[in-house]
C-alpha positions in Angstrom: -11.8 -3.5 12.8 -10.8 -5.8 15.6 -8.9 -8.5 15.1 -10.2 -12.3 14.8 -9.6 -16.0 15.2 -7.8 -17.0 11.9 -10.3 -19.3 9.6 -8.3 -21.1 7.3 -9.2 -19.7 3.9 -8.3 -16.6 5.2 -5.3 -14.8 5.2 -3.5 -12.8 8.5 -3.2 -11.7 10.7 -1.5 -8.9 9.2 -1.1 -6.9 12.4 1.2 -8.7 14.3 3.1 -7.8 17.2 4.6 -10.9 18.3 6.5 -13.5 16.3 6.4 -11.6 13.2 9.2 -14.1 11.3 6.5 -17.1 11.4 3.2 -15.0 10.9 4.4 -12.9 8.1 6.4 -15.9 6.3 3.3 -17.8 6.0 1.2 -14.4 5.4 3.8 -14.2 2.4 3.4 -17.7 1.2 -0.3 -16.8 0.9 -0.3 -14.1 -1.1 3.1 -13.7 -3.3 2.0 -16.8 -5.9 -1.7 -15.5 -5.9 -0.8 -11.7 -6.8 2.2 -12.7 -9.6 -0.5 -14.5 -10.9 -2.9 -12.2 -11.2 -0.8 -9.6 -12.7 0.6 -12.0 -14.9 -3.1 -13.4 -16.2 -4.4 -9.7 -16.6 -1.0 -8.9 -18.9 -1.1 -12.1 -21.2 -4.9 -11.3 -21.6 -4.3 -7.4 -22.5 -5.9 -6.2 -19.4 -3.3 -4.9 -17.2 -3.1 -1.9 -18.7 -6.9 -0.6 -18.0 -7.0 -2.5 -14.7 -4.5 -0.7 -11.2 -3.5 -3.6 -8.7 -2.8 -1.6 -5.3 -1.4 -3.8 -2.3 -0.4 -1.4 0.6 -1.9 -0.4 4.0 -1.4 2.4 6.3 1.6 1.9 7.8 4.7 -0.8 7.8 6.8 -2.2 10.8 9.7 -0.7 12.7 12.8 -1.8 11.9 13.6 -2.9 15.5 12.5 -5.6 17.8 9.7 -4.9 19.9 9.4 -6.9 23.2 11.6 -9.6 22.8 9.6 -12.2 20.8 10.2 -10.5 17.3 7.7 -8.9 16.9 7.5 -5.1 15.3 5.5 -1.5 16.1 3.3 0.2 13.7 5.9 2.6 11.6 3.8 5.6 9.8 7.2 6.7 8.5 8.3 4.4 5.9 6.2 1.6 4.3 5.4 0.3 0.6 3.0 -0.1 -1.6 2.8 -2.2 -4.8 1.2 -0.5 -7.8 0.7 -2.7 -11.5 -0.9 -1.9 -14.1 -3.5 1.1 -15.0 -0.9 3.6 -15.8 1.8 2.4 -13.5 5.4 2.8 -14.9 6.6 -0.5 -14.5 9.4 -2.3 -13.3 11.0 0.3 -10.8 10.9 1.8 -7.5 10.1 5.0 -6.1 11.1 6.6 -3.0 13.3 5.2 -0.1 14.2 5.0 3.7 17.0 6.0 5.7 19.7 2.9 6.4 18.1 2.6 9.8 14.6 1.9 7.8 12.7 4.3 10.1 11.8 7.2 8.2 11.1 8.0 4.5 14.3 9.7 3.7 13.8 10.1 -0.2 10.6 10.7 -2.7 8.3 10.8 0.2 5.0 9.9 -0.6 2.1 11.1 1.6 -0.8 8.9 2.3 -3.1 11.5 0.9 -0.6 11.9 -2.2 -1.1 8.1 -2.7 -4.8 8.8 -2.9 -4.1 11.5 -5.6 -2.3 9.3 -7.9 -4.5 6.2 -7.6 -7.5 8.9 -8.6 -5.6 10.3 -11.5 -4.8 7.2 -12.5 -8.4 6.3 -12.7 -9.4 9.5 -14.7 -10.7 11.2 -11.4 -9.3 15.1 -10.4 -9.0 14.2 -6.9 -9.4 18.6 -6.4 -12.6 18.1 -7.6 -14.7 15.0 -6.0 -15.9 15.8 -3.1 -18.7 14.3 -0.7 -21.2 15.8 1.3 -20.5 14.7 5.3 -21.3 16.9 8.3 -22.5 19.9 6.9 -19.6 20.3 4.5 -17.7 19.2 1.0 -15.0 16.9 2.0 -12.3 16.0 -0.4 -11.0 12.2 -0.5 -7.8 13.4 -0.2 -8.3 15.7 3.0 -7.0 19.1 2.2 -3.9 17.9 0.8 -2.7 15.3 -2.0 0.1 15.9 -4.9 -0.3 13.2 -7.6 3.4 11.6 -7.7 3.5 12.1 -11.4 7.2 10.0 -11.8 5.8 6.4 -10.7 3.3 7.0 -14.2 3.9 5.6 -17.4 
C-alpha cells in the first residue's frame, strides 16, 4: 500500500525513514491512551478475556541511524508485538534481542509462529485451515508455524 498525505484523523505515518524521534513521538501520543483504554474498558466490562487485542506489523526499525536525519531501516530481525486478552498470559514478556537490538537473540518468534498462536488462540488448528488459491490448498501459516505455547494463559 503506498503511502499517503497524512489527514488529520488519521494516524502515521508509520513507515518512516526520516525524522523518526518527531513522527513516532506523536504516532505514540496517538495511540498509547487510546489502546490502555481499550484494554482497560473491555477488562472492567468482563470482555477481555474472550476478546485478543494484537498491535504488531511485519518488521521493527534498526537500531542505528540511517542517513543522518534519524531516521531507521526496516529490521525483520527483532520487533514486537503486543498481545491482551483472549488467552494471553498477562503482564510479561516473551522473547528478546541481542544488546546491539539487531537480531532476535532469545524465544524467537517467527512471523508464521505468530500466526499459529493468534489461531489457537481463537480456537482455529492453524494445520488444518486451508484455502483454495492457484490450483492448490494453502495454509495461513505457509508451510511452517509453531504455536508459542508459554505467552498463553
Amino acid at each position: 500500500m503506498p503511502l499517503r498525505a497524512r489527514r488529520s484523523d488519521q494516524s502515521g505515518p508509520w513507515d518512516q525513514h526520516g525524522d523518526l524521534r518527531k513522527g513516532h513521538t506523536q504516532n505514540a501520543r496517538e495511540v498509547d491512551k487510546p489502546i490502555a483504554a481499550l484494554v482497560r474498558d473491555l477488562k472492567q466490562r468482563g470482555m477481555l478475556e474472550d476478546t485478543l487485542v494484537v498491535w504488531g506489523g511485519e518488521f521493527g526499525r534498526t537500531p542505528a541511524s540511517q542517513g543522518g536525519d534519524d531516521g531507521r531501516d526496516h529490521n525483520p530481525h527483532g520487533f514486537t508485538w503486543f498481545l491482551a486478552g483472549g488467552g494471553v498470559k498477562p503482564g510479561f514478556s516473551f522473547g528478546a534481542t541481542d544488546d546491539y537490538g539487531w537480531f532476535a537473540a532469545e524465544d524467537k518468534v517467527h512471523v508464521h509462529d505468530m500466526h499459529a498462536t493468534i489461531l489457537a488462540l481463537l480456537g482455529v488448528d492453524h494445520e488444518r485451515l486451508t484455502c483454495w488459491s492457484a490450483g492448490r490448498e494453502h495454509r495461513l501459516t505457509d508451510v511452517a508455524g509453531t504455536v508459542v505455547r508459554p505467552i498463553m494463559a
